[in-house]
N, C-alpha and C positions, 0 to 999 in steps of 0.2 A: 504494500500500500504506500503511496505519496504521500511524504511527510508536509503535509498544506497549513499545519495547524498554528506556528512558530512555536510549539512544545521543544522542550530539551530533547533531543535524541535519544534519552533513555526511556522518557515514557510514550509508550507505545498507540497506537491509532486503534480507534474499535467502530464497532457496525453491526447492527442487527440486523438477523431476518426475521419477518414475522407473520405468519401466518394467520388467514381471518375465514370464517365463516359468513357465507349470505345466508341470510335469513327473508322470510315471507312474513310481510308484515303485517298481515292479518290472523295467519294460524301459527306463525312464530317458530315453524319449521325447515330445514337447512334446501335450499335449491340451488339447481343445477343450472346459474347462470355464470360462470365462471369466465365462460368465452367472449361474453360482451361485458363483462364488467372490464376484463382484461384490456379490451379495442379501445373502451371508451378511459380505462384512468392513465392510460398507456399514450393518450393525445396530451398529459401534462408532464407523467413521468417518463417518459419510455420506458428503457429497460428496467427501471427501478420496481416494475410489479408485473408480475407472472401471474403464470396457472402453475398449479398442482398437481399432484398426483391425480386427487378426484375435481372434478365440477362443481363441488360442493363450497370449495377454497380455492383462496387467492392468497398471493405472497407478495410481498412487498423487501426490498433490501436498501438499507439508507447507504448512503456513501460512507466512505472513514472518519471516523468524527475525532476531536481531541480533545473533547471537551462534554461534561453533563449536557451543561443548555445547550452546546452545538448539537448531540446527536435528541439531546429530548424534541429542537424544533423540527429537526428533520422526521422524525417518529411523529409528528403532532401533522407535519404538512403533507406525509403517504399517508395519512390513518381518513384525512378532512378528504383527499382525493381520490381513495377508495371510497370512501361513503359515499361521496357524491355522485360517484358513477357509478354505485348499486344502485341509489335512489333513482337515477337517469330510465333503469332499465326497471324499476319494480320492487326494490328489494333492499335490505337493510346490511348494513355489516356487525359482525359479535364478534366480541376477543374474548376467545372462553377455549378452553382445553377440550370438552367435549360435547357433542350434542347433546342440548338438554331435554329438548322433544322430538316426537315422535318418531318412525321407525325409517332411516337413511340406508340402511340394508338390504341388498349390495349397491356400496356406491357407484354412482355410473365415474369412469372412469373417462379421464383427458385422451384424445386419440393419438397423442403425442406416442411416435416409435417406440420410444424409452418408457414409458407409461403402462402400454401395450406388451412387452418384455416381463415388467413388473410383475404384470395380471396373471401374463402365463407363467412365470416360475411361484409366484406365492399364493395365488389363486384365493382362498377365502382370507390370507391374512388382507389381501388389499380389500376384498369386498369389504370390509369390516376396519377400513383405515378413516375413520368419520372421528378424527381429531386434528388440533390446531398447535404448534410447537413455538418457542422462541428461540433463533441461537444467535447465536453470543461468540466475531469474531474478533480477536486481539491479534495482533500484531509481533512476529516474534522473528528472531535475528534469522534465524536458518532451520530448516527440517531435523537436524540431532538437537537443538533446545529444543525446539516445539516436544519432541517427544519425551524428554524429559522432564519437561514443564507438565506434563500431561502426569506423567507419575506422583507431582505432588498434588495437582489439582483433586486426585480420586476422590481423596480424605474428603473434601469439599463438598461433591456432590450431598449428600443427603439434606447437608445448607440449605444448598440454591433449589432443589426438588421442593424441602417446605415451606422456605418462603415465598416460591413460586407458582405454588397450585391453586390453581384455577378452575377443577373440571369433578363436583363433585356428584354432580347430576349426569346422567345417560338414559335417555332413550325414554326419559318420561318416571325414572326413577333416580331416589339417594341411592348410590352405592354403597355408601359409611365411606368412601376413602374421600380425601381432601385431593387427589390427583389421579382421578382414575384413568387420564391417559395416560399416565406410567404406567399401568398396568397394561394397558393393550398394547402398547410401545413396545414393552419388554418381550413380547411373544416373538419377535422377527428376530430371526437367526443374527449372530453376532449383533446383541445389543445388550446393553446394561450398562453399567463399568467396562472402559477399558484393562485390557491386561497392564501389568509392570511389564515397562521394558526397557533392557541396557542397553537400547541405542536404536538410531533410527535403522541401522539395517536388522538387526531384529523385528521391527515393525513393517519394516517392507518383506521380509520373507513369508510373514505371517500371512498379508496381504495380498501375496502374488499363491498362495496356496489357496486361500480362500478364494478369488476368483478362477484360478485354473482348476477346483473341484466343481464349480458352478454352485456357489453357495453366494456368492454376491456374482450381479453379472458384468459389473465392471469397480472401476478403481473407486469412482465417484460415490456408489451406495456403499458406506459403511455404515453400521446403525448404533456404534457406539454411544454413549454420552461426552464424550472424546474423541476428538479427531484431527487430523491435521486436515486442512481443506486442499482439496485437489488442486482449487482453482486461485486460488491468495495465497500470501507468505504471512498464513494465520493461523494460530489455533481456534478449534472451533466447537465451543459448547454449546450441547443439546441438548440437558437434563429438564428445560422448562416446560410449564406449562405456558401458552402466550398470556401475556400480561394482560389485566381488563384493560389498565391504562398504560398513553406515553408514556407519563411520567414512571409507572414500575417499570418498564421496560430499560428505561435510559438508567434507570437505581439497579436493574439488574448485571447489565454490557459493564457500569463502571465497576461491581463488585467482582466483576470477575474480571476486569482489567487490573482490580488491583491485586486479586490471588494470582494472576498471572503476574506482573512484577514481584511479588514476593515470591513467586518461586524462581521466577530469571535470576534474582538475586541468590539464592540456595545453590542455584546451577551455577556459577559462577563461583562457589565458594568448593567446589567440588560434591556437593549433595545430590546425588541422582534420586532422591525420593522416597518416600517409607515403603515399604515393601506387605502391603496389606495384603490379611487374608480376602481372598474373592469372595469365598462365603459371607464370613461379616458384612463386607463392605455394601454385597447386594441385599441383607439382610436389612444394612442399616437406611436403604434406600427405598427396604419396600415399607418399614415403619416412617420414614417420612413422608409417602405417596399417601400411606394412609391417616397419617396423626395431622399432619402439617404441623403448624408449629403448637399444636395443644395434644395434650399428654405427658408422655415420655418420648424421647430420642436415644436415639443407640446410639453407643460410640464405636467406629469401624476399626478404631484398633486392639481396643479390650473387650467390645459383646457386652461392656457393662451399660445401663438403663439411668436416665436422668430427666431432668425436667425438662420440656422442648423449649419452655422459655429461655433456657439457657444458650441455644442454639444461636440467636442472633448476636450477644455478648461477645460469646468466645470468637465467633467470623470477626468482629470487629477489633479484639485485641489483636486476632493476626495479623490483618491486612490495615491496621492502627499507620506502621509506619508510611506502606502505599500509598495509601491515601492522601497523607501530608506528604508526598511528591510528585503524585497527581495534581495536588490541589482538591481534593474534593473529599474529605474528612466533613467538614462542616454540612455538606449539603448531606452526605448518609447518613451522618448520625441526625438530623431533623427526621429524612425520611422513615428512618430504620425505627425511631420514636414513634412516628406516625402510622407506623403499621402492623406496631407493636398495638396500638391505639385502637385501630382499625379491624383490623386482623387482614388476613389474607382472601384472595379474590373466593376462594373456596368458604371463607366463614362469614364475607359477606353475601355470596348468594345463599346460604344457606337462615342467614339473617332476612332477608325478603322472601325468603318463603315463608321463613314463620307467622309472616304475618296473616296472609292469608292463605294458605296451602296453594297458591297459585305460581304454575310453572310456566307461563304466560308471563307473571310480573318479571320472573327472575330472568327470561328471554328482555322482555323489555328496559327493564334494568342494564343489561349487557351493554343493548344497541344505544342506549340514552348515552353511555360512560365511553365505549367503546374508543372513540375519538379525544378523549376530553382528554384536560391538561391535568389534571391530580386524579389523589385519591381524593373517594368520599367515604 
């Protein structure tokens, strides 16, 4: 990525993608206009918003941002330009993890070659792919960091998973998880946790096995929560659920910009990484799928059980120094306040439904927030 930002060279450029559901805004259920929302928001953005996998969704990718407000306006200006050209064609946009009504199954799927490939090798996992993700690219000096950066991020994920969830309703029901597209997420061969690995040819050998068995069909699909991106000189996290709002989205890219500098800095000090068990680790990320940040959380190094509140604290005294070199200490610790406050996109939909058991308000809710500059 082009460094545009006049940032110090050390701290690194981020950008999100983020994935949105159309919704019908009468019955508040997910449609298959994907292809003209695409024509029409694509006359302001070009290539800044795509299709998906299904019709259901639309993706949007900001540029390299260096800054909170720089990537929050650009997340605020794809979010106002989706909407509008859902509106243009009939339809609404929701930042929500997974469908909350009615039944999307089997989604009809984008005619795109690649798409088409998908259907044929995973066949019901993609009919059943009716979920919205955020990831989260930083900027890293060369492909042997990235992958080492990657070894200390693991510990991380079960963080970013509960304070991220978003998707606690499907299909017209509570599941009890606060992320139940982690759950569906995790079915597709090679995903979870990344493995530890001592170096980047390690990770390439791994990777050129799994597509010469036909278990991914190219470079490009890995389903990790960890990846190096095929297409940037970026690491690329995919643990999220997509955020209701900009504003969590742009609080998420900088929290993990700054776990990534904190571990650029370990790699440099010769630290290649903690060496976690896989078990725990994924254990410790299905108790955050499901608890979010209320309950208990696991710790992925010891399997021992604590309060979730403590989850947000302990992320901050790590990435404590990051942040005072980013510059952006002050602004997460307000947000990270505020959503302690708040709670997460998962305990506020679940908050509007208690009011009236209506899954209608909590769609509606979505599409009101969807675009907007804060939390509420």
């Amino acid at each position: 990525m082009a460094d545009s930002s006049g940032l110090r060279p050390s701290v690194p450029l981020m950008g999100v993608e983020e994935e949105h559901f159309l919704v019908d805004p009468l019955n508040r259920e997910v449609v298959p206009y994907a292809g003209d929302v695409v024509r029409k928001a694509a006359e302001d953005l070009g290539d800044l918003v795509s299709g998906e996998l299904g019709r259901y969704q639309v993706e949007t990718k900001t540029p390299p941002c260096g800054s909170f407000g720089e990537l929050h306006g650009e997340l605020r200006r794809l979010r106002t330009a989706v909407e509008a050209a859902a509106v243009a064609v009939g339809a609404r946009t929701a930042a929500v993890g997974a469908v909350p009504l009615g039944t999307p199954i089997p989604m009809p799927v984008s005619d795109e070659p690649r798409c088409v490939e998908q259907l044929r090798d995973y066949r019901g996992l993609v009919d059943e792919h009716v979920i919205c993700a955020a990831h989260v690219h930083v900027g890293v000096p060369d492909r042997e960091h990235a992958v080492l950066v990657s070894n200390h991020l693991r510990r991380w994920l079960p963080h970013l998973i509960a304070l991220s969830a978003n998707s606690p309703f499907f299909c017209g029901r509570d599941t009890g998880y606060a992320s139940w597209r982690r759950m569906m997420w995790q079915r597709w061969p090679v995903s979870g946790p990344p493995p530890y690995f001592s170096s980047y040819d390690a990770y390439e050998r791994l990777l050129t096995a799994l597509v010469d068995s036909g278990t991914l069909p190219d470079r490009r699909t890995l389903f990790w929560d960890i990846r190096l991106s095929s297409r940037y000189p970026t690491i690329e996290v995919r643990a999220a659920d997509v955020p209701v709002t900009a504003e969590e989205s742009a609080l998420l890219a900088v929290l993990v910009r700054a776990l990534t500098v904190t571990a650029l800095r370990a790699v440099e000090r010769g630290d290649t990484g903690p060496g976690l068990s896989a078990e725990l680790l994924r254990a410790a990320c299905w108790r955050a799928a499901r608890d979010g940040l209320r309950g208990e959380a696991m710790d992925p190094r010891t399997g021992r059980l604590s309060p979730a509140d403590g989850l947000l604290p302990s992320l901050l005294r790590h990435i404590g120094p990051a942040l005072e070199e980013t510059g952006d200490r002050e602004t997460v610790v307000a947000l990270l306040h505020r959503l302690t406050a708040t709670g997460t996109g998962a305990d506020r939909q679940r908050a509007v439904h208690a009011r009236r058991g209506s899954l209608h308000d909590v769609v509606d809710a979505l599409v009101a927030r969807s675009p907007a500059v804060g939390l509420r």
